[in-house]
N, C-alpha and C positions, 0 to 999 in steps of 0.2 A: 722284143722277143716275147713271144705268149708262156706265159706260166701258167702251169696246172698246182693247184692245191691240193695231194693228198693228207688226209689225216689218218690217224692210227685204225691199221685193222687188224691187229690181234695174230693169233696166230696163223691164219688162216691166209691173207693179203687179201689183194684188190686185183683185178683186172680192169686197167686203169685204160689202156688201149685195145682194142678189141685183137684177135688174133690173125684177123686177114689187113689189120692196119698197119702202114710203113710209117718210121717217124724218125725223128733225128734230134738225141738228146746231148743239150751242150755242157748244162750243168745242174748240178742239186744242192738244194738249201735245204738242210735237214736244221731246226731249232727243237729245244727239248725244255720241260719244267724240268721233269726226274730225268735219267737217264736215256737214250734213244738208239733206234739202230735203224734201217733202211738196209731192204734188200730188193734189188730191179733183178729182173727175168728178162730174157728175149723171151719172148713167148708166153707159156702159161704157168703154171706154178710149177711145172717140173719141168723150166727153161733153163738154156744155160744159164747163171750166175754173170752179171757186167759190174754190178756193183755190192759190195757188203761193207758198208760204213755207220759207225759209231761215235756219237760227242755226248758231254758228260752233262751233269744235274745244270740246267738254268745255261747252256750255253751254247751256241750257233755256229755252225759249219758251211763253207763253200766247196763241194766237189767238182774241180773242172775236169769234163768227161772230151774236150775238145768238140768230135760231132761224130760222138757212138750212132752209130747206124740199127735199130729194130726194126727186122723184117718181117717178124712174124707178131707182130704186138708186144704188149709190154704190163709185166706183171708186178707190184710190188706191196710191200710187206711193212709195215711201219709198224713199230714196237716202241714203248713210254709212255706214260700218263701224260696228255694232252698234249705230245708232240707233234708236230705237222713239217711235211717234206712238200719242198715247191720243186717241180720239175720243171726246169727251161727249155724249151724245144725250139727248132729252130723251124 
């Protein structure tokens, strides 16, 4: 399965898949030094909400999303001092 690396972008997020791109996301590795969060968008930063997950100082998380479907691309938000979220798509 191909994984994408996002790294932290602040308040603002990433547009990680463009908006006219379909994709199909099966799970998320969020790992964190400090504290972490991760938030995915269908769409663009004022997409719906598919995921809002959080793991604590120095430790790593597995979200199984099964095979969430984004239709309209896919936006996300990564918050923590040098944490990084892998997206697995299928």
């Amino acid at each position: 399965m191909p994984t994408k690396e996002v790294t932290v972008s602040g308040a603002v997020g990433k547009q990680v898949y463009a908006t006219s791109t379909k994709v199909i996301l099966k799970s998320v590795i969020l790992t964190a030094v400090s504290a972490a969060n991760v938030v995915i968008r269908d769409g663009n930063a004022s997409g719906t909400v598919v995921l809002d997950a959080s793991v604590g100082a120095a430790l790593s998380d597995q979200f199984d999303l099964g095979r969430e479907r984004f239709d309209k691309g896919m936006h996300v938000k990564v918050t923590g001092t040098n944490s990084k979220c892998y997206l697995v798509i299928e």
